[in-house]
C-alpha positions in Angstrom: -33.2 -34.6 -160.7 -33.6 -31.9 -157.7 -33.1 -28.5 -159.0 -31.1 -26.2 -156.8 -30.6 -22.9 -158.5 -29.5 -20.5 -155.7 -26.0 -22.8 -155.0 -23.0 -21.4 -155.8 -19.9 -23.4 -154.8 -16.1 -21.9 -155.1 -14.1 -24.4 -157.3 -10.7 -25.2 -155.6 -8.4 -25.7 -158.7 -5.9 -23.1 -157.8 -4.4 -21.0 -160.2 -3.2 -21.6 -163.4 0.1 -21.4 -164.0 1.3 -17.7 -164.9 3.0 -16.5 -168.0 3.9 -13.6 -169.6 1.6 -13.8 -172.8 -1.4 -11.7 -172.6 -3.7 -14.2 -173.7 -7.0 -14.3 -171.2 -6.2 -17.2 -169.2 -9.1 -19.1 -166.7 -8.7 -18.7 -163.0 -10.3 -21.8 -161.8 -9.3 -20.6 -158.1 -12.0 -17.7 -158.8 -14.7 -19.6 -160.6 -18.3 -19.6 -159.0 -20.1 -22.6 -159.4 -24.0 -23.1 -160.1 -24.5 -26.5 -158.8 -28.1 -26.3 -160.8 -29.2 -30.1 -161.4 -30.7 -31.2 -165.6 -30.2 -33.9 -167.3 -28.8 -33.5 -170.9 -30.0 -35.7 -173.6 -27.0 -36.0 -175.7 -24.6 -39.0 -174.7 -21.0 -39.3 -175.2 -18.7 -42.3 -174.3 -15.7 -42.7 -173.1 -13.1 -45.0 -174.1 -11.2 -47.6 -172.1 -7.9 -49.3 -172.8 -6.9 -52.6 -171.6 -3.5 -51.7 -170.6 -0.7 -53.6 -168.6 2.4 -51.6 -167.8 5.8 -53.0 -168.6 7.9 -54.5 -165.8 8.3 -52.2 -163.4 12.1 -50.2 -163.2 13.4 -48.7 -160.2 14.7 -46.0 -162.2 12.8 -42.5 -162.1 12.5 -40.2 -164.6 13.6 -36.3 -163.2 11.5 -33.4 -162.6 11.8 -32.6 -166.1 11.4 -35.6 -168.1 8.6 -36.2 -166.2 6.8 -32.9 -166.8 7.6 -33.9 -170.8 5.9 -37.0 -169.7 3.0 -35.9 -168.3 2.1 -33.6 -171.4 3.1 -36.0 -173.9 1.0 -38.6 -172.4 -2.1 -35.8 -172.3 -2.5 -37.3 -168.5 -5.4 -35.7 -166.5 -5.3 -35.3 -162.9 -8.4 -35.5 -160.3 -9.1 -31.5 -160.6 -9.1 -31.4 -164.8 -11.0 -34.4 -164.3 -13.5 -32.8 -162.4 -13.7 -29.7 -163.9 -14.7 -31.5 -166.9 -17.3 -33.0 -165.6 -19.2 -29.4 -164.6 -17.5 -29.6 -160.8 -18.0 -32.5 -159.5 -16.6 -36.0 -159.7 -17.9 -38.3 -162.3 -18.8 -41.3 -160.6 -16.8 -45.0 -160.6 -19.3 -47.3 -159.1 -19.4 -51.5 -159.4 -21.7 -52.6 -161.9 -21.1 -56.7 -162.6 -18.5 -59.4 -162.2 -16.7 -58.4 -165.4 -17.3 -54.6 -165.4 -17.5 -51.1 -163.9 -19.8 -48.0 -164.3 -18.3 -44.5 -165.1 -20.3 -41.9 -165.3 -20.5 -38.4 -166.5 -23.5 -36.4 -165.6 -22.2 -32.9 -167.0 -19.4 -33.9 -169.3 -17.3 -31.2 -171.0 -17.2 -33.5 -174.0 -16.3 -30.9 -176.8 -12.9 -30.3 -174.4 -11.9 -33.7 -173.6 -11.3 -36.7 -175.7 -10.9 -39.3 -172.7 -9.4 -43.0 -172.4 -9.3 -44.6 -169.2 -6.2 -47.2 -168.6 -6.7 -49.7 -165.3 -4.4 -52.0 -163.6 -4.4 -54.1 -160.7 -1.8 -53.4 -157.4 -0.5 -56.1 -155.0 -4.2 -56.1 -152.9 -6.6 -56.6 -155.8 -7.5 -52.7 -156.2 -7.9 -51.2 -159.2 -6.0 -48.0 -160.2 -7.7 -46.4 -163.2 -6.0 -43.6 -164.9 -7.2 -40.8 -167.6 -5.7 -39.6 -170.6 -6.9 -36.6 -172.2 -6.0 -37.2 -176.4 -8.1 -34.2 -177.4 -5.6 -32.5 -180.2 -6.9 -28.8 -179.4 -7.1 -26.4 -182.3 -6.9 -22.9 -182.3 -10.6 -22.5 -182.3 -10.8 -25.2 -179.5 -8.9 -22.8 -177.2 -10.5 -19.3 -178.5 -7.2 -18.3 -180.1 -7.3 -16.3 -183.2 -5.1 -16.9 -186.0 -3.5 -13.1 -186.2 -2.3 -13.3 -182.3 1.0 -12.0 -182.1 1.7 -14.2 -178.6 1.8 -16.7 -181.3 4.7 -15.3 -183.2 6.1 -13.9 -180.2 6.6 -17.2 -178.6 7.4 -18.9 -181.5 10.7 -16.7 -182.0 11.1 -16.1 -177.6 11.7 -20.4 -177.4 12.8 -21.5 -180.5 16.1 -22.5 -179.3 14.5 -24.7 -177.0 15.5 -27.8 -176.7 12.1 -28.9 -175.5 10.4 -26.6 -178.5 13.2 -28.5 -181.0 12.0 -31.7 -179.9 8.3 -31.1 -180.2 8.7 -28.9 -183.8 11.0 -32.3 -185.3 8.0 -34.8 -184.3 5.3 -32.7 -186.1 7.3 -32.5 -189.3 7.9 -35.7 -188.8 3.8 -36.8 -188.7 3.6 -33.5 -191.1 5.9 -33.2 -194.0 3.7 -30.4 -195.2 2.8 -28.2 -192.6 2.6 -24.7 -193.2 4.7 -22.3 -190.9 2.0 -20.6 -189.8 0.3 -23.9 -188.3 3.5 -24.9 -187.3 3.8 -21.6 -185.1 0.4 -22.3 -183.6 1.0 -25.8 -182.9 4.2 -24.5 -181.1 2.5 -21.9 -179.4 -1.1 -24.6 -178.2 1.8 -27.0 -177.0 3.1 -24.2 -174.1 -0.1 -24.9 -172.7 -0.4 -27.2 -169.6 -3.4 -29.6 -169.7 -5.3 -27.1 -167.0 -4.9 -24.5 -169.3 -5.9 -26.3 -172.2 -9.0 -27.3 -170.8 -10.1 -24.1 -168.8 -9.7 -22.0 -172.4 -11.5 -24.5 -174.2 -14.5 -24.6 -171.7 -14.8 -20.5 -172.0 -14.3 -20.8 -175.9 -17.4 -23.5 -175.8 -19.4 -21.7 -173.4 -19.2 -24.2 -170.4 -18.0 -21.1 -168.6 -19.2 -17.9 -168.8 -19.3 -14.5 -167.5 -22.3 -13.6 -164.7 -21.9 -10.0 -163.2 -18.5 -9.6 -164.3 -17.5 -12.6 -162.8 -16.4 -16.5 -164.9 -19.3 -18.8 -163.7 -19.7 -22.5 -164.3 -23.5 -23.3 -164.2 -24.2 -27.2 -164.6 -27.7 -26.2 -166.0 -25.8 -25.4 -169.2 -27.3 -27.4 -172.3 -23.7 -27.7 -173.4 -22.9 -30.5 -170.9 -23.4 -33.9 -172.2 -24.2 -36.7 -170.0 -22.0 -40.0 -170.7 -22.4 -43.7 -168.8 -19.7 -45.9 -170.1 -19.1 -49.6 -168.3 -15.3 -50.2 -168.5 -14.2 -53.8 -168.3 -12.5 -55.1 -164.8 -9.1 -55.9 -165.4 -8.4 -59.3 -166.6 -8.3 -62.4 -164.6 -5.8 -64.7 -164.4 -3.1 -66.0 -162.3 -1.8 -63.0 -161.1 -5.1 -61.0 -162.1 -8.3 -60.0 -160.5 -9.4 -62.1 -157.8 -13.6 -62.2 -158.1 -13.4 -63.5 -154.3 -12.4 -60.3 -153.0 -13.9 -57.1 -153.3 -11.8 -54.2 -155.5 -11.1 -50.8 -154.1 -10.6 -47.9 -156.6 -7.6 -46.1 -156.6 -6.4 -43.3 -159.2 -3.2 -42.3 -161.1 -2.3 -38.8 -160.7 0.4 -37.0 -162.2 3.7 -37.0 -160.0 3.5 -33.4 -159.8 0.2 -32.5 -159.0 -0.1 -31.2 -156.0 -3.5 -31.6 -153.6 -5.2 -32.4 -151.0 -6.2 -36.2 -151.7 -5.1 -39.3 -149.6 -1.8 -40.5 -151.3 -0.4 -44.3 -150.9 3.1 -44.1 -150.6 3.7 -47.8 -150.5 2.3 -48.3 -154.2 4.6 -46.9 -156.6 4.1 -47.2 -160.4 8.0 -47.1 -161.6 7.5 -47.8 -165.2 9.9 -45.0 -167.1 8.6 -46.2 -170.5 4.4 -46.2 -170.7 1.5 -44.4 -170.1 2.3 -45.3 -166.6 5.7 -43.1 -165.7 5.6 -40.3 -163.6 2.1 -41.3 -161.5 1.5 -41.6 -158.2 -1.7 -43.5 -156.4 -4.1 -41.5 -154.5 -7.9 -42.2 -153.4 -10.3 -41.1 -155.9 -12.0 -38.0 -154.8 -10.8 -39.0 -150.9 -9.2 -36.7 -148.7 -6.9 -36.8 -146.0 -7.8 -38.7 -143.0 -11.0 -39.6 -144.8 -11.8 -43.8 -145.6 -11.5 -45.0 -149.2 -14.9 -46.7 -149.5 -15.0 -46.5 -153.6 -15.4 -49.5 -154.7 -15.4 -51.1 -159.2 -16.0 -54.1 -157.6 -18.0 -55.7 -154.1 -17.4 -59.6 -153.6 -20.3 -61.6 -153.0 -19.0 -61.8 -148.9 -19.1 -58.1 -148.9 -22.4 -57.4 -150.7 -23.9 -58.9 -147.8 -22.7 -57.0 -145.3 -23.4 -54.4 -147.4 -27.1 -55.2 -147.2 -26.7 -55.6 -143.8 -25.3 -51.9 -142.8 -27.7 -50.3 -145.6 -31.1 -52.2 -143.8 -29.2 -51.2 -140.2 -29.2 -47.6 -141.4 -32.7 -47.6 -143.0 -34.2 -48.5 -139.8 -32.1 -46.2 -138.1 -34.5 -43.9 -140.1 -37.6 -45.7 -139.3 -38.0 -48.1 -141.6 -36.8 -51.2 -139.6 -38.8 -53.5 -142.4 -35.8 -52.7 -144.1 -34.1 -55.7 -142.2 -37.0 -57.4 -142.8 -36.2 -57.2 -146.3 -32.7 -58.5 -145.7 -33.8 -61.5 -143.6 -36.5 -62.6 -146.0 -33.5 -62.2 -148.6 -30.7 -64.0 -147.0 -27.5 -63.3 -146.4 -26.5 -67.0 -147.6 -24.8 -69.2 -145.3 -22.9 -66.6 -143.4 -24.6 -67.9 -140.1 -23.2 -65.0 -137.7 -24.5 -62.2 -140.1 -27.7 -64.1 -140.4 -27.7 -63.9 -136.7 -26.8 -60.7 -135.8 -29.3 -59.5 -138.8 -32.1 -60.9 -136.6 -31.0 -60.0 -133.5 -31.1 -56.4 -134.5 -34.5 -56.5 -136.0 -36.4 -57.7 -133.0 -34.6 -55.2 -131.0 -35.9 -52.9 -133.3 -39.4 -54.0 -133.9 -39.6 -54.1 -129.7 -37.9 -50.6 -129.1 -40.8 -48.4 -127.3 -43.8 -50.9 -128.2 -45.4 -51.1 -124.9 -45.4 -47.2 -124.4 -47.0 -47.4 -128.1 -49.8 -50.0 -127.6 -50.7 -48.6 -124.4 -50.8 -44.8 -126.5 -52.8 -46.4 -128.8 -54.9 -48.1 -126.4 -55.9 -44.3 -124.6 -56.7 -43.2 -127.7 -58.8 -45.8 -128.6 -60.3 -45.1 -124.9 -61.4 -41.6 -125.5 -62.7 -42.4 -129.0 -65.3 -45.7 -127.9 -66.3 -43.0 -124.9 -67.2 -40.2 -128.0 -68.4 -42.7 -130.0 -70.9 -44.0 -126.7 -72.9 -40.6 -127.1 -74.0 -42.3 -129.9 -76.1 -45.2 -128.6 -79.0 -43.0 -129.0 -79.7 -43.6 -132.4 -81.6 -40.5 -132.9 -78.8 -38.7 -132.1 -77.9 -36.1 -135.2 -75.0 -37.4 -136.6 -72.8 -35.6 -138.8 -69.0 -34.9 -139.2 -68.2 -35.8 -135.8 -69.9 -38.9 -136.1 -67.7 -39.9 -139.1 -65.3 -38.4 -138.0 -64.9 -40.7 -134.3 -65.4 -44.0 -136.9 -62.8 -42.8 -139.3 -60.1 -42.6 -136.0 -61.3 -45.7 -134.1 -61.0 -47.4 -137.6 -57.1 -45.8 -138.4 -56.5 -46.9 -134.2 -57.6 -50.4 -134.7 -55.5 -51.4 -137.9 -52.5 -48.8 -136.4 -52.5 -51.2 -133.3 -52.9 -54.6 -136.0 -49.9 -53.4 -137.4 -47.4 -51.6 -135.2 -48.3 -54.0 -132.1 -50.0 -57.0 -133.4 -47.8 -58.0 -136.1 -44.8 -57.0 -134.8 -45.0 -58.9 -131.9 -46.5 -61.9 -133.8 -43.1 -62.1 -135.6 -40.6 -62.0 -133.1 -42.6 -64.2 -130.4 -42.3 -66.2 -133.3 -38.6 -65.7 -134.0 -38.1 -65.5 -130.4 -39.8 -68.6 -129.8 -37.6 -70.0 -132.6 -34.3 -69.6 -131.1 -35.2 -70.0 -127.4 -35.9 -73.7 -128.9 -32.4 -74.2 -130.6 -30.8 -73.2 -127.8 -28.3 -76.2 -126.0 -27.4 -77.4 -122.8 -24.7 -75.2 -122.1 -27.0 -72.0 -122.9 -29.0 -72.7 -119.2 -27.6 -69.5 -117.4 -26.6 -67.8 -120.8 -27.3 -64.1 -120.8 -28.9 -65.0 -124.2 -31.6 -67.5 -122.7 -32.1 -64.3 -120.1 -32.7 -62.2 -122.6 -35.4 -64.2 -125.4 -37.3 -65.3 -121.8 -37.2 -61.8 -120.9 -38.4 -60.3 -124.5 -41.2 -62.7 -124.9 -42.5 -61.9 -121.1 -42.9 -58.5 -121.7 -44.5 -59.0 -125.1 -47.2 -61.6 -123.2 -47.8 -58.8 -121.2 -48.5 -56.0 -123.2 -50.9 -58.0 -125.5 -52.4 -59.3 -121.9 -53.2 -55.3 -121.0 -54.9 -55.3 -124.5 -56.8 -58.0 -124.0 -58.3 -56.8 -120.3 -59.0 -53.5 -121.8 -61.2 -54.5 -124.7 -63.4 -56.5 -121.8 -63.9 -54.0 -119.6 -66.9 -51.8 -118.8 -64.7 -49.0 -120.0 -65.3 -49.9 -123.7 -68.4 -51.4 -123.1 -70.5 -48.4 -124.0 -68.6 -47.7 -127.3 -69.0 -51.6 -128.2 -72.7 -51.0 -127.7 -73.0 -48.0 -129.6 -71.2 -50.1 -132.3 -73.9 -52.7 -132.1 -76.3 -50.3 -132.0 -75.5 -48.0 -135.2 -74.7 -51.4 -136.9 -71.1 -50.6 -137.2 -70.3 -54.2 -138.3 -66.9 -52.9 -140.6 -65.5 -51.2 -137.3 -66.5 -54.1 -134.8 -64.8 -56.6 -137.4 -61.3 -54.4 -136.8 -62.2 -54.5 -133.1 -62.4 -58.2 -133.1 -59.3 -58.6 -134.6 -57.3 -56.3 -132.3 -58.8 -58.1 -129.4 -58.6 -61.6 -130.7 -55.0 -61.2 -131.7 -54.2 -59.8 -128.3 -56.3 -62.5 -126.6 -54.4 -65.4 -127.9 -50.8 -64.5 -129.0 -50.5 -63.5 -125.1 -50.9 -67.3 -125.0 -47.7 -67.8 -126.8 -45.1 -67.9 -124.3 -42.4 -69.6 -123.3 -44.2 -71.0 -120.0 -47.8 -69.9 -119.2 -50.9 -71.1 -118.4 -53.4 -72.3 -121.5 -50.0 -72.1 -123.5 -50.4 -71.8 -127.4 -48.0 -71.4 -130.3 -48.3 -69.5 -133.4 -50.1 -71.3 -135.8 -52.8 -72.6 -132.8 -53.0 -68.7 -132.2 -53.3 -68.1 -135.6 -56.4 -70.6 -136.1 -58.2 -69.1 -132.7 -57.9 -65.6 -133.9 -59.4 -66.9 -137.7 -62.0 -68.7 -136.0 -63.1 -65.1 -133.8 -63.4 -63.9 -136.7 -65.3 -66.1 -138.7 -67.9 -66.2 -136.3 -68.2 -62.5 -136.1 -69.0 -62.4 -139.7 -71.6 -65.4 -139.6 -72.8 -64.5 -136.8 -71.9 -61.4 -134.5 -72.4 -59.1 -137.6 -76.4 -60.3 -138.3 -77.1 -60.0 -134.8 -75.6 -56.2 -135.0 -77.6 -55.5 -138.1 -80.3 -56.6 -136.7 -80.2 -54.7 -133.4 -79.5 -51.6 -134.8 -83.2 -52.7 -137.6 -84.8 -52.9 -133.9 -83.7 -49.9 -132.3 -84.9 -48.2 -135.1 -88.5 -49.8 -135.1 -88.1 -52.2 -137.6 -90.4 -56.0 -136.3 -88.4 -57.5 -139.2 -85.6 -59.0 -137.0 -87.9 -60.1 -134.3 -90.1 -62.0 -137.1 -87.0 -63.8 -138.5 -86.2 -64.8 -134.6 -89.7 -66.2 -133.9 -90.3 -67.8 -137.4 -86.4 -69.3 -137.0 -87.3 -70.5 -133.5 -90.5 -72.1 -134.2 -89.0 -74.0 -137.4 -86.1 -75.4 -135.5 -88.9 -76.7 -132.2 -90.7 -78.4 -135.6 -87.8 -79.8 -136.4 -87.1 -81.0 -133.2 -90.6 -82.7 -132.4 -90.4 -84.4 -135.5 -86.8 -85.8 -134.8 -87.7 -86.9 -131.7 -91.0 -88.1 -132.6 -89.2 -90.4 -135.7 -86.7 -91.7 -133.4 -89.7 -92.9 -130.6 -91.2 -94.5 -133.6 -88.0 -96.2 -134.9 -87.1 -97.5 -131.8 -90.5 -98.7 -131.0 -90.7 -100.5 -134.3 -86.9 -101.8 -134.0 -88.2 -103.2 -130.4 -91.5 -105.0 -131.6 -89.3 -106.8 -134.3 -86.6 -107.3 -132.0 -88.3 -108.8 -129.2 -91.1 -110.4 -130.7 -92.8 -112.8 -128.6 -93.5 -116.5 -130.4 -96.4 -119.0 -130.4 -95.5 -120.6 -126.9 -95.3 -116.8 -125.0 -91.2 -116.9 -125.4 -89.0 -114.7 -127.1 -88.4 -115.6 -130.8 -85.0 -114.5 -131.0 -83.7 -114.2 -127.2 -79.9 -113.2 -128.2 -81.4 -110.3 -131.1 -83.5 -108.9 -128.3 -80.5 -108.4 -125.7 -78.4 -106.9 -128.3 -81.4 -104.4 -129.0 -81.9 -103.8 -125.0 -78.0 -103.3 -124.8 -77.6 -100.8 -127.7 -80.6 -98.7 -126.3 -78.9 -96.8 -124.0 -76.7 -95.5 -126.7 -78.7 -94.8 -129.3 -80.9 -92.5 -126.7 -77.7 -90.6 -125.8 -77.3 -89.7 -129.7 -80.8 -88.3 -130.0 -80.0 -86.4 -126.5 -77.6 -85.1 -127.9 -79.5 -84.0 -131.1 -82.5 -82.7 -129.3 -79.9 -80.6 -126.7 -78.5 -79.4 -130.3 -81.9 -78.2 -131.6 -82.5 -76.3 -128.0 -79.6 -74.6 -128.1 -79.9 -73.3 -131.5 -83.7 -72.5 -129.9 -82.1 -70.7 -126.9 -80.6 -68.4 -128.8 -83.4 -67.4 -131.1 -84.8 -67.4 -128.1 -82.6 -64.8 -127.2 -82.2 -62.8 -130.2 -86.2 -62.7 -130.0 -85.9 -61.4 -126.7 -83.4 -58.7 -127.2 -85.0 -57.5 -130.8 -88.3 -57.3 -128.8 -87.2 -55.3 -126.0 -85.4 -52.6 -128.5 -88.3 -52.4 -131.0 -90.4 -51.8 -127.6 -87.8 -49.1 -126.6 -87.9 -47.5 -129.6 -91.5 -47.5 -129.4 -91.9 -46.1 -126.1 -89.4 -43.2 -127.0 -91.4 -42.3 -130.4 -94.1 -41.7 -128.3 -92.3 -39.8 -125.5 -90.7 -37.5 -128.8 -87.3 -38.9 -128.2 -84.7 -41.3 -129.1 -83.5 -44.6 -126.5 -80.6 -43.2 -124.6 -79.8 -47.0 -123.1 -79.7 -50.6 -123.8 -82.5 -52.2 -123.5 -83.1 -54.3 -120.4 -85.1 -57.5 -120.7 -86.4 -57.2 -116.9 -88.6 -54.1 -117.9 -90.3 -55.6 -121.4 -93.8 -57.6 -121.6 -92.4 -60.6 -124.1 -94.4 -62.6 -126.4 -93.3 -66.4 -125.6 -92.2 -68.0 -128.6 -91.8 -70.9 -126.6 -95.4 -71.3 -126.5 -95.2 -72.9 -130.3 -94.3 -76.3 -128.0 -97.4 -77.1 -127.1 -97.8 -80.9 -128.0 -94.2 -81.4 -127.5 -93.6 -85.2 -126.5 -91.7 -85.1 -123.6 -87.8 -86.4 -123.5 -88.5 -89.1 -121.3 -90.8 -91.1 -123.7 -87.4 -91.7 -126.0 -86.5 -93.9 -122.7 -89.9 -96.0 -122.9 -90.4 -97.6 -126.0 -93.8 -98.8 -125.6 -92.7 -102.7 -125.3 -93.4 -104.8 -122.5 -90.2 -107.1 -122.3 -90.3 -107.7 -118.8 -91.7 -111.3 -119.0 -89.1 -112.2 -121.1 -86.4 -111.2 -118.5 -86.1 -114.8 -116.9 -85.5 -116.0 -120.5 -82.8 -113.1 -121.1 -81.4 -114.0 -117.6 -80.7 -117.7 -118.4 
C-alpha cells in the first residue's frame, strides 16, 4: 500500500458537545490526521442483522424521545463511523448477487462493537445502518474509579427523570450492583456516542499527543483491518429486485447535523425499532455531488460499466482497453456493442498517419547511418549496434502501432461497410467507414513506396552486406504488410481482403527465410573473401544442367521407343496398328509441352545460380581488389566491371531442345494410310 508519511489532514467532526465536568474531553474539530498507509494483520468482523422495520407510523417521536432513542439504540452516524475507521470511510462496495463487501482498513475495533441493519426503499436501494453495542467500561473511556465528576454527577442529576429511567433498567438487568458501579454506569451513560468513542480511542492509543497537539496517525499498529460481506437484503415479492442495480444509502441519526446529501422524500417513520429517529442521506456524498455507491450493479449496468472504465483507460492511452471489452462482449446489447466499436477504431486511427510517417523518417535517417556501413571493413562498434538496435525497435514499433492497428479496423471497417442496407446509400455512416478505410489505404501505400525507393536502398544493401538477415526479416514484414493491406479497400485496383492479405504477407516472408536470407549470408561470406558461396553456386548450377540433360535425354529416348512400338511398320510396308500410331502422333504435341516446361523449370532454377554465381564472384573479386589496395569495398559490386568464370560452359554436350520435337521415326510413308 503507498506510504505517505508527510500528510496531515484536519478532521471535520466538530466539537464535542461541552459540559461542565472537567474530565479531558477529544476535540475531533482540532485533530491532525497522518494519512500514513499499512496494512494491519489482525482482522476483526463485523456483524450484520437481517432486519425489517415494523410497518411504518406517521407518528414522530420529539426532539427528546428521539435523542433517548438515538443513545439507547447506540446508533452511529457517518462521522463516528469514520473516525472509527482511522479517518476515512470504510468502504461498501458490490461483491455478488447475494452479498456486499464492507470494509475496514484502519478499524478502531477495541472502541466499537458494530452491527450493521439494511433495508430496501421504494427504488431497490439499500439503506444500511450502524449500531455501535460496545458496553464501555471505565477503563474503555480512560476514567478512573476515584473521579469525583463521577460522584458529582451522580448527586447534580439524580432527580432526573431521564437518569431515573436509565438507574431502574440496570437494577433491573442488575439486582446486585454495587453503588459505586451503579454511579459510574450513571456517570459513562451522560456520554454522547462521539464522546464515547473519541475518549476510548485516546484511552487505547488510536489518538495521541504529537508536539502538544491530539494526532490520529493510521500507521498505528493498533488499527485492525476487517472485510466482512453482509448479505443483500432478501428477495421476494416486495424485496430486492436482482434486475436492477442497488444504490447505497445510509441511516443517520435525526439530529446529526452535516454536510451530506439528504433524501427528503424517504422517510423511515418507525417509532418502535432500531429504525426511529433516522433519516437517509448518501454515504460519504456531499451536497450537489452524484451518489454512485453502489452494494449491488445489475448485469445491464456492469456492462456499461465496462464500457465507461475501457472509454477512460484509453482516454489514458491504453485504447486496448476496449479491445478487451469487445473481445469480452457486452452480450446482446447491440447499441453498446456498437458504440464500443465505434469508439475504438476512432481511437486506434486518432493521429496514425502523422505517427507512421514519424516513424517512417526515423527509419529514414537510421538505413542512411546504417549505409556507411556497406564497407564491411568499416570499424564497427557501439554505433554500429547501436543503429540495428533502433531500426530493429522502428520496424516492430511501426508492426504494431501502424500495421496492426490498421489491420483490425480495415477489417472491422470492412465488416460493417458490408452490413450496411439500402437505405444507408447517402448515410453519413457509409461516408464515414469509406472515408476511414481511404485514408488507411493510403498511409500503408506511402509505406509501401518508401521501402522501394533509392532512399533506403543503401541501408537495404548494407543489410545484405553485413548479413543482417534478423533486421531484413522485420523489414520484410513492415513492407509486406504495408504492400498488401493497402490492397484491402473498399474499391481499388488488385483489390484484396484480409485473410488473402494475410496469406501474401506469410508467403513474403517465407521466402525471405528460404531464400532471401542464404543469399544475404552468402553475400556478406563474399564480400568478406570467402569462394565458399560462389562454390555452392557453381557446384548447384552444374548439378541442376546434369539433371536437365539427363531429363531431357530420357524423355528423347522414351518417346523414341514409344514411337518405334507405336508405329511399327508390318510385313507388307503398312502400319501395324494405324489407329495406335495416330493416337501417339496426336498426344505428342502434349507430352513435349510437359518436358518444355520441365526443362524451362531446370533453367530457371540455373538462371539464378547463375546469378548468385555471378554476384558472389563479383564481391569476392571486390574484396580482393581492395585487400590489395589496403582497404575495404565502399560499393556494390557491379557485374559490368568483373572477368566471370562461365559456369554455363558445363553444357557442353547438351542436346539441343529441338530434338525432343524429332523423334527419330520416319512416319511419313504411312501418312496416306493415316489419311484414309
Amino acid at each position: 500500500m503507498k506510504v505517505n508519511k508527510n500528510l496531515l489532514l484536519l478532521l471535520s467532526m466538530g466539537l464535542l458537545s461541552p459540559t461542565a465536568l472537567s474530565i479531558d474531553r477529544v476535540d475531533f474539530g482540532s485533530l491532525d490526521y497522518s494519512s500514513s498507509e499499512t496494512d494491519s494483520s489482525r482482522r476483526t468482523s463485523i456483524s450484520g442483522g437481517d432486519i425489517t422495520p415494523n410497518d411504518a407510523s406517521s407518528n414522530r417521536l420529539d426532539d427528546k424521545q428521539c435523542r433517548e432513542k438515538i443513545k439507547e439504540n447506540g446508533m452511529i452516524s457517518m462521522e463516528e463511523l469514520r473516525i472509527l475507521n482511522g479517518g476515512t470511510f470504510p468502504s461498501m462496495s458490490a461483491h455478488s448477487d447475494t452479498e456486499f463487501k464492507l470494509e475496514f482498513k484502519k478499524y478502531a475495533s477495541k472502541c466499537a462493537n458494530l452491527e450493521v441493519n439494511r433495508i430496501l426503499d421504494a427504488n431497490n436501494n439499500h439503506i444500511v445502518q450502524f449500531m455501535n453495542k460496545k458496553d464501555y467500561s471505565a477503563s474503555d473511556l480512560g476514567i478512573k474509579d476515584n473521579d469525583p465528576d463521577i460522584a458529582a454527577y451522580y448527586t447534580a442529576n439524580i432527580e432526573e427523570d431521564e437518569v431515573k429511567s436509565f438507574i431502574a433498567e440496570v437494577k433491573k438487568s442488575e439486582p446486585n450492583v454495587t453503588d459505586a458501579d451503579l454511579k459510574m454506569k450513571v456517570y459513562i451513560n451522560s456520554f454522547s456516542m462521539k464522546d464515547k468513542i473519541g475518549l476510548c480511542m485516546k484511552a487505547k492509543k488510536y489518538i495521541t499527543v504529537v508536539n502538544g497537539r491530539l494526532t490520529m496517525d493510521r500507521n498505528n499498529t493498533q488499527f485492525d483491518y476487517s472485510r466482512s460481506l453482509l448479505k443483500l437484503q432478501k428477495k421476494g415479492r416486495d424485496g430486492f429486485d436482482i434486475s436492477k442495480s442497488s444504490k447505497l444509502l445510509f441511516a443517520s441519526p435525526v439530529s446529526d447535523n452535516n454536510s451530506f446529501v439528504e433524501y427528503e422524500d424517504k422517510m423511515i417513520n418507525d417509532t418502535n425499532s432500531d429504525w426511529a429517529c433516522t433519516k437517509v442521506q448518501g454515504y460519504g456524498v456531499k451536497k450537489g455531488e452524484s451518489n454512485n455507491n453502489f452494494v449491488f450493479k445489475s448485469v445491464e449496468d456492469k456492462k456499461w460499466d465496462f464500457a465507461r472504465i475501457a472509454c477512460e483507460s484509453a482516454k489514458d492511452g491504453d485504447i486496448y482497453a476496449i479491445k478487451r471489452l469487445i473481445d469480452k462482449d457486452t452480450g446482446n446489447r447491440t447499441e453498446l456493442q456498437q458504440k464500443i466499436r465505434e469508439v475504438y477504431s476512432l481511437l486506434l486511427t486518432e493521429g496514425l498517419d502523422e505517427k507512421a510517417t514519424e516513424i517512417r523518417n526515423d527509419i529514414a535517417v537510421q538505413l542512411k547511418k546504417l549505409s556507411k556501413y556497406s564497407n564491411i571493413k568499416k570499424k564497427k562498434g557501439r554505433t554500429y549496434n547501436k543503429i540495428k538496435k533502433e531500426l530493429k525497435s522502428l520496424f516492430k514499433q511501426y508492426q504494431n502501432e501502424i500495421v496492426e492497428p490498421t489491420k483490425e479496423v480495415l477489417a472491422r471497417s470492412i465488416e460493417s461497410y458490408e452490413e450496411l442496407g439500402d437505405s444507408d446509400a447517402d448515410s453519413i455512416k457509409r461516408e464515414a467507414i469509406e472515408t476511414r478505410v481511404a485514408s488507411l489505404n493510403e498511409t500503408l501505400e506511402e509505406f509501401d513506396e518508401f521501402a522501394s525507393s533509392e532512399e533506403t536502398g543503401e541501408g537495404i544493401e548494407a543489410m545484405q552486406r553485413n548479413g543482417l538477415t534478423s533486421l531484413g526479416k522485420e523489414f520484410v514484414r513492415a513492407a509486406s504488410s504495408s504492400k498488401f493491406l493497402s490492397k484491402v479497400c473498399l474499391d481499388c485496383d488488385e483489390q484484396l481482403d484480409i485473410e488473402d492479405a494475410e496469406e501474401e504477407i506469410e508467403d513474403r516472408l517465407k521466402l525471405f527465410k528460404t531464400k532471401d536470407s542464404g543469399e544475404w549470408k552468402n553475400v556478406a561470406k563474399s564480400i568478406r573473401g570467402s569462394k565458399t558461396p560462389m562454390f555452392f553456386a557453381k557446384r548447384k548450377y552444374e548439378s541442376l544442367a546434369s539433371s536437365r540433360i539427363k531429363q531431357h535425354n530420357s524423355f528423347v529416348k522414351r518417346e523414341q521407343e514409344r514411337g518405334q512400338k507405336a508405329c511399327k511398320v508390318g510385313f507388307w510396308g503398312s502400319l501395324s496398328n494405324p489407329t495406335q500410331c495416330q493416337q501417339f502422333k496426336q498426344g505428342q504435341y502434349y507430352r513435349s509441352r510437359m518436358n518444355d516446361s520441365k526443362m524451362n523449370s531446370y533453367q530457371s532454377k540455373m538462371d539464378a545460380q547463375q546469378a548468385n554465381y555471378n554476384l558472389y564472384s563479383a564481391y569476392l573479386s571486390e574484396a580482393q581488389r581492395a585487400e590489395q589496395a589496403g582497404r575495404g569495398p565502399a560499393s556494390g559490386a557491379s557485374g559490368s566491371s568483373i572477368d566471370f568464370f562461365n559456369i554455363r560452359s558445363s553444357q557442353q554436350g547438351m542436346t539441343d531442345q529441338s530434338i525432343m520435337y524429332n523423334m527419330g521415326v520416319d512416319t511419313s510413308f504411312a501418312s496416306d494410310l493415316i489419311r484414309r
